[in-house]
C-alpha positions in Angstrom: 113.8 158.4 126.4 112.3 155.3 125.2 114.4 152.7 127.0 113.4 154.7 130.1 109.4 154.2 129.2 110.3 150.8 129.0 111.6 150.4 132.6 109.1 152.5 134.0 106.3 149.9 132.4 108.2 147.1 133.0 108.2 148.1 137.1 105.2 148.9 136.7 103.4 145.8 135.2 105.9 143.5 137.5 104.8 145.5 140.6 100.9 144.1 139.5 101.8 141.4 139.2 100.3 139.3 142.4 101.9 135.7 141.4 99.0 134.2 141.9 98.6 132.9 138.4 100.9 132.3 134.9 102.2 135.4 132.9 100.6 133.8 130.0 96.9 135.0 131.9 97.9 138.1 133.5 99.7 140.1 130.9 96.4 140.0 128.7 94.0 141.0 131.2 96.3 143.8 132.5 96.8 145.2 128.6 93.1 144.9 128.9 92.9 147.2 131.7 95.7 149.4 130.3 94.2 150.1 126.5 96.3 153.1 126.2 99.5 150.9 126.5 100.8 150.5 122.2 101.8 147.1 120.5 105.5 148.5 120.8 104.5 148.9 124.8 102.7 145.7 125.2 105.6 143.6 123.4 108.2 145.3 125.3 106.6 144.7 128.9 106.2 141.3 127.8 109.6 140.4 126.9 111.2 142.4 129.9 109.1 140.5 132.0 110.0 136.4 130.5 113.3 137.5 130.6 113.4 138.8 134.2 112.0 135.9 135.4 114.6 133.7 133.5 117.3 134.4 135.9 115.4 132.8 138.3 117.0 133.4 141.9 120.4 134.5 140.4 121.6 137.6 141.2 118.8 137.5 144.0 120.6 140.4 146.1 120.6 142.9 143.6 118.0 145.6 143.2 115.3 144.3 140.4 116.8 147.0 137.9 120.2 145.2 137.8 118.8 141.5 137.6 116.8 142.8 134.8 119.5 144.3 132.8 121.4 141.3 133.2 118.7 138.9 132.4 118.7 140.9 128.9 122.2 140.1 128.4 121.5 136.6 129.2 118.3 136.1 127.2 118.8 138.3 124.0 121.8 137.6 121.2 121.0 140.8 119.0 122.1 144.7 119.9 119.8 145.6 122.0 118.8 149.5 122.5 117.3 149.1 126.1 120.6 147.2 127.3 122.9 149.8 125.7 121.0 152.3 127.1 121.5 150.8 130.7 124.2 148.8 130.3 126.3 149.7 127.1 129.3 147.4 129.1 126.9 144.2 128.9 126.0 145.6 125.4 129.1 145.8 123.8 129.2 141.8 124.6 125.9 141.0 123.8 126.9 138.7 120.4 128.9 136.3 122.8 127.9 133.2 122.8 125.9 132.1 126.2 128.4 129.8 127.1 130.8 133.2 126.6 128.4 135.2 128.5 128.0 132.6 131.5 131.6 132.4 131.7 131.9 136.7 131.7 129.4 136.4 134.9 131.2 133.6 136.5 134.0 136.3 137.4 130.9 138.1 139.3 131.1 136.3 143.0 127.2 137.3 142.9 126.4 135.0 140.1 126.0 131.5 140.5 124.6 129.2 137.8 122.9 126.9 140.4 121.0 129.7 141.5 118.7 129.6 138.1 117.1 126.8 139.2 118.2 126.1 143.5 115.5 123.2 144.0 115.8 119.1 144.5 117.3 116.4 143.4 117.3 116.1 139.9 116.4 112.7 138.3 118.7 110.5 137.1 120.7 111.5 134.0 119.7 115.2 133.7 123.1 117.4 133.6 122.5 120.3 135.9 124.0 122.5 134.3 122.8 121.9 131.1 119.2 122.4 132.5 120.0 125.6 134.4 121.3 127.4 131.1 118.2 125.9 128.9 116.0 128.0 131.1 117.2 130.9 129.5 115.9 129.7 125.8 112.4 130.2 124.9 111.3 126.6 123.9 109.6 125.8 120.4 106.2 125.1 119.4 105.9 121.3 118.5 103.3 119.7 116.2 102.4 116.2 115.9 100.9 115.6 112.7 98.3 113.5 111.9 99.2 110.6 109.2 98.2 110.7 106.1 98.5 114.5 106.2 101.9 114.9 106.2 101.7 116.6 102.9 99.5 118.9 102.9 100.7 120.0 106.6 104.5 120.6 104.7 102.8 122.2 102.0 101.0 125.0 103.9 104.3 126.1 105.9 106.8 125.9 103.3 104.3 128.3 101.7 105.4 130.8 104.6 109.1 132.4 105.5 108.7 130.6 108.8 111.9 128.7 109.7 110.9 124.8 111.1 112.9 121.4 111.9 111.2 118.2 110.8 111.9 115.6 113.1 111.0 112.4 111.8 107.7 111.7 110.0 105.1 113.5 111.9 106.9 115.9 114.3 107.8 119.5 113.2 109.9 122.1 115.8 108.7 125.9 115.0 109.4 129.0 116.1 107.3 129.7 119.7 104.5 132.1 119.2 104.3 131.2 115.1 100.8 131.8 114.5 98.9 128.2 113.5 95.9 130.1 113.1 97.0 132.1 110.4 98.9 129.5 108.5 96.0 126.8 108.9 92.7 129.6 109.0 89.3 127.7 110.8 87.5 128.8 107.2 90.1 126.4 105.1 90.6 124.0 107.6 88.0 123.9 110.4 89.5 120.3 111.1 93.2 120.9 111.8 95.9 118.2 110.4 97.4 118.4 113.6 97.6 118.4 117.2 100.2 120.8 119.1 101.9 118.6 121.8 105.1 119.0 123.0 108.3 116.9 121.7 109.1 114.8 125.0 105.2 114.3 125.4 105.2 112.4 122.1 108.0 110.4 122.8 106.2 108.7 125.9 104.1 106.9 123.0 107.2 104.4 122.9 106.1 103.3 126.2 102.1 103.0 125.4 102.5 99.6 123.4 98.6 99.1 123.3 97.2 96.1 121.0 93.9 96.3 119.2 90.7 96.3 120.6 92.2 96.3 124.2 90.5 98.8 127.2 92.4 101.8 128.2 91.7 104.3 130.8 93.4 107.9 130.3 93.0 108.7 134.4 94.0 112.3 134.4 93.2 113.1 131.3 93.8 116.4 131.2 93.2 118.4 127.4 93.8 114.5 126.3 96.7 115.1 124.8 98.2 111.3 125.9 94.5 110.0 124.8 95.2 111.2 121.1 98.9 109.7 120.9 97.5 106.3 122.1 94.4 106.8 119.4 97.1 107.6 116.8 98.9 104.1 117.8 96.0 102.1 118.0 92.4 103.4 116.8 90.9 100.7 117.6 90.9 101.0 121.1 88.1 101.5 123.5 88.8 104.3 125.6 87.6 105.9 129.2 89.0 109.2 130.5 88.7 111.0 133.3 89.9 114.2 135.1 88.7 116.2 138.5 88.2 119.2 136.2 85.0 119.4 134.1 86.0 121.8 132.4 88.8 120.3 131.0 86.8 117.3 129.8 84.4 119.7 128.1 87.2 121.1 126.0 88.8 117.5 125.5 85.2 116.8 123.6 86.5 119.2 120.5 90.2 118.1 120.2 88.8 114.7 120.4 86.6 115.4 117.5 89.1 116.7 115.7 91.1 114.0 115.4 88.7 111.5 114.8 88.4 110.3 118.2 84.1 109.6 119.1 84.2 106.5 120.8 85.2 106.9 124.5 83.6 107.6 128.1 84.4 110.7 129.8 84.5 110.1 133.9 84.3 113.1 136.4 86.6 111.4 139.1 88.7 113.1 141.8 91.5 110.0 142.0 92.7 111.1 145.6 89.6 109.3 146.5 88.0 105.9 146.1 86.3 105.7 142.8 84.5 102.2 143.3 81.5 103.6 143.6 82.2 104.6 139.4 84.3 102.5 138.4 83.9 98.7 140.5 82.7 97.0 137.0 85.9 98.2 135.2 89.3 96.2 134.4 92.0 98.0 132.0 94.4 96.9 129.7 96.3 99.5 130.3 96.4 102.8 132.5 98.1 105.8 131.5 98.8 108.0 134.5 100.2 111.5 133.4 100.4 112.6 137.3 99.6 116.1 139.0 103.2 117.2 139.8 105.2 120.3 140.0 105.5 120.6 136.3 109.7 121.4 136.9 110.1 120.1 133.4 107.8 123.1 131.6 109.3 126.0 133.1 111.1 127.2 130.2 107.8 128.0 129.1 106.7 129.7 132.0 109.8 131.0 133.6 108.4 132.9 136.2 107.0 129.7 138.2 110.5 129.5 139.5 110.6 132.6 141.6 107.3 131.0 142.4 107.7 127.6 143.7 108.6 126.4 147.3 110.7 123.3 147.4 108.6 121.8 150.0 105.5 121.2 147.5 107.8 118.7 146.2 107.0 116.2 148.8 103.6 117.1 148.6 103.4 116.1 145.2 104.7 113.2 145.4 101.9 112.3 148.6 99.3 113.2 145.4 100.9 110.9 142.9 101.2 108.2 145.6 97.2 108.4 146.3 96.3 109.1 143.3 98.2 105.5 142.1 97.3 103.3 144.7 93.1 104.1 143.5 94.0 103.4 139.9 95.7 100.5 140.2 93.3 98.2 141.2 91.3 98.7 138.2 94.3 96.9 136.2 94.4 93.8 134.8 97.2 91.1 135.8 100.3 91.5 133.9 98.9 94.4 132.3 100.6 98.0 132.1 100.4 101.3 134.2 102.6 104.2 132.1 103.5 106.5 134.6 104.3 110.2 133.5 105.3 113.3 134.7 106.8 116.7 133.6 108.9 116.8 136.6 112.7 117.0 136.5 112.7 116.0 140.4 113.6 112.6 141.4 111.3 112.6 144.0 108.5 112.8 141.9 109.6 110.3 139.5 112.1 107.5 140.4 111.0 107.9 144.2 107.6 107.1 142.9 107.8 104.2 140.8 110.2 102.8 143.4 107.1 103.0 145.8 104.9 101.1 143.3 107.2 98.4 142.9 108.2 97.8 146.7 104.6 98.7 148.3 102.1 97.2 145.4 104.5 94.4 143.7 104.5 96.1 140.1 107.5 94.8 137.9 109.6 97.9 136.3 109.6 97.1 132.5 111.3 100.8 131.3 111.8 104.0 132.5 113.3 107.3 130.8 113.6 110.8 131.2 113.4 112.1 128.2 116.4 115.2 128.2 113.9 118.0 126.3 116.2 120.8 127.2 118.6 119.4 124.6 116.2 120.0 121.9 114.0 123.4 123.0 111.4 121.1 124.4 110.2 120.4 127.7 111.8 117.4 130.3 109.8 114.8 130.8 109.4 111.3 132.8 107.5 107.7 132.1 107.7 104.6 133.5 106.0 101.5 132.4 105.3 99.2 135.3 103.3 96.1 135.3 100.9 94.3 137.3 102.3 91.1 138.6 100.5 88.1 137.0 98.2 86.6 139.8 99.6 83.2 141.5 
């Protein structure tokens, strides 16, 4: 029988899969490998598999057949063929709501909420529980549209049945997976009206506060996704970024471009060491420091880095976002900011961090927030915006 196939491939895929790298990159390359697999086939596997790993470490004692069938019943709010197949009991309640379906499994002594997500110390003002169930959502697909083409962006997707939420002027909420490409084709619009960054990450704008003409240094750069908010604030700022990845800072180059972004310098720095040697003539206006970390607050997106991570990187993260401030720090002026930002959820790499800069380098706290993006289908962020004291 079909739902049969569809366990067999499921096991199958899950049992190549090495862990070594995001779902994202390995499901292609193994349909690759696997032409004779269908679209029915591929689409299946891949569900199966977000799902599965959405459970995270619940139900950790029970044979990977079981966890899967109930990660179905967790994750899906339609009838579903497989799960009535397996599982018509789980089936027959599958329209409940999730807070109906988490309180059915609470009766289960094998089920524990807090095993979804059994890491840290949460940061301040994230409800545990709330996080732990938003795992098992798939989160939207966020655009931040450029101004002045607010218009024409509204115009092209109301032209489509795909369902959105407009939140405030230049922030949209779609469906994850909707197709931009098809809605927005190169040939039409080989310059896109907008960038695709996640909800929480725009909102770390409110901490940016640059003025005109001021000196900013993006220092982990990234696909410059923090670069083109602070461009969208203030255009007329001069602009350095850096990353240790040159690749990433190749791509940057086009996004950059696209948005209208040509005057900056791109720096090829790793920030665990000293970078005097590129960067002794330079003083900032501001620094924004979007830190390695263990990227907690994503996971929604890529559940199966849960069954992945081991709670003791934590601390090493935190080492690396330690390092990494004390070499960009110097390069700031007096009284001037350092935005620090993370999409962690753990307190240790967040509060823990900034209370480091302030007792160990004298940096005054002006603001600090984590913004709560598994209330909205988004990810959970962190910032801080710390200043330099003023010198004496």
């Amino acid at each position: 029988m079909r739902s049969e196939q569809q366990l067999r491939t499921f096991l199958r895929v899950l049992e190549s899969y090495q862990e070594d790298r995001p779902l994202a990159k390995f499901l292609p390359e193994f349909f690759r490998r696997n032409k004779q697999m269908g679209s029915n086939d591929r689409r299946s596997a891949s569900r199966l598999l977000y799902n599965y790993y959405r459970i995270g470490n619940a139900f950790h004692n029970l044979p990977v057949e079981e966890r899967l069938f109930y990660a179905e019943f967790l994750c899906t709010a339609v009838d579903n063929p497989f799960l009535q197949h397996f599982r018509p009991d789980l089936n027959e309640k599958i329209y409940l709501s999730r807070e109906e379906k988490l309180d059915y499994l609470a009766k289960d002594e094998r089920f524990k909420l807090r095993d979804v997500f059994p890491f840290g110390d949460f940061s301040e003002g994230i409800n545990e529980s709330l996080f732990c169930r938003s795992v098992f959502i798939q989160p939207d697909l966020f655009i931040r549209i450029h101004p002045g083409k607010e218009d024409l962006v509204m115009s092209e997707i109301n032209a489509t049945s795909i369902s959105f939420s407009r939140l405030g002027n230049y922030t949209l909420a779609l469906p994850n997976g909707t197709n931009l490409d098809k809605i927005f084709p190169d040939d039409t619009f080989p310059t896109k009206p907008f960038e695709v960054q996640d909800l929480s990450s725009q909102q770390t704008l409110k901490y940016f506060k640059p003025n005109r003409y001021e000196h900013w240094w993006d220092a982990c750069a990234a696909s410059g996704g923090k670069s083109l908010l602070l461009f969208s604030e203030q255009p007329d700022i001069k602009l350095v970024v850096s990353d240790i990845r040159e690749s990433v800072l190749d791509n940057l180059d086009e996004r950059f471009i696209n948005a209208g972004l040509r005057t900056y310098q791109k720096k090829l720095l790793d920030l665990t060491q000293n970078p005097d040697q590129v960067l002794y003539h330079y003083e900032f206006d501001g620094i924004i420091l979007d830190a390695p970390c263990s990227g907690s607050g994503t996971w929604g997106r890529t559940p199966e880095m849960i069954s992945q991570f081991m709670p003791q990187k934590i601390h090493g993260f935190q080492n690396l976002q330690k390092a990494i401030a004390a070499n960009v720090i110097k390069y700031l002026k007096p009284g001037k900011p350092l935005i620090y930002i993370t999409c962690s959820v753990f307190r240790q790499e967040n509060e823990d961090v900034v209370d480091y800069l302030v007792s160990e380098y004298g940096l005054n706290l002006e603001g600090k927030e984590v913004f709560m993006g598994y209330e909205h289908k988004a990810d959970t962020m962190f910032a801080a915006r710390l200043l330099k004291p003023l010198e004496s």
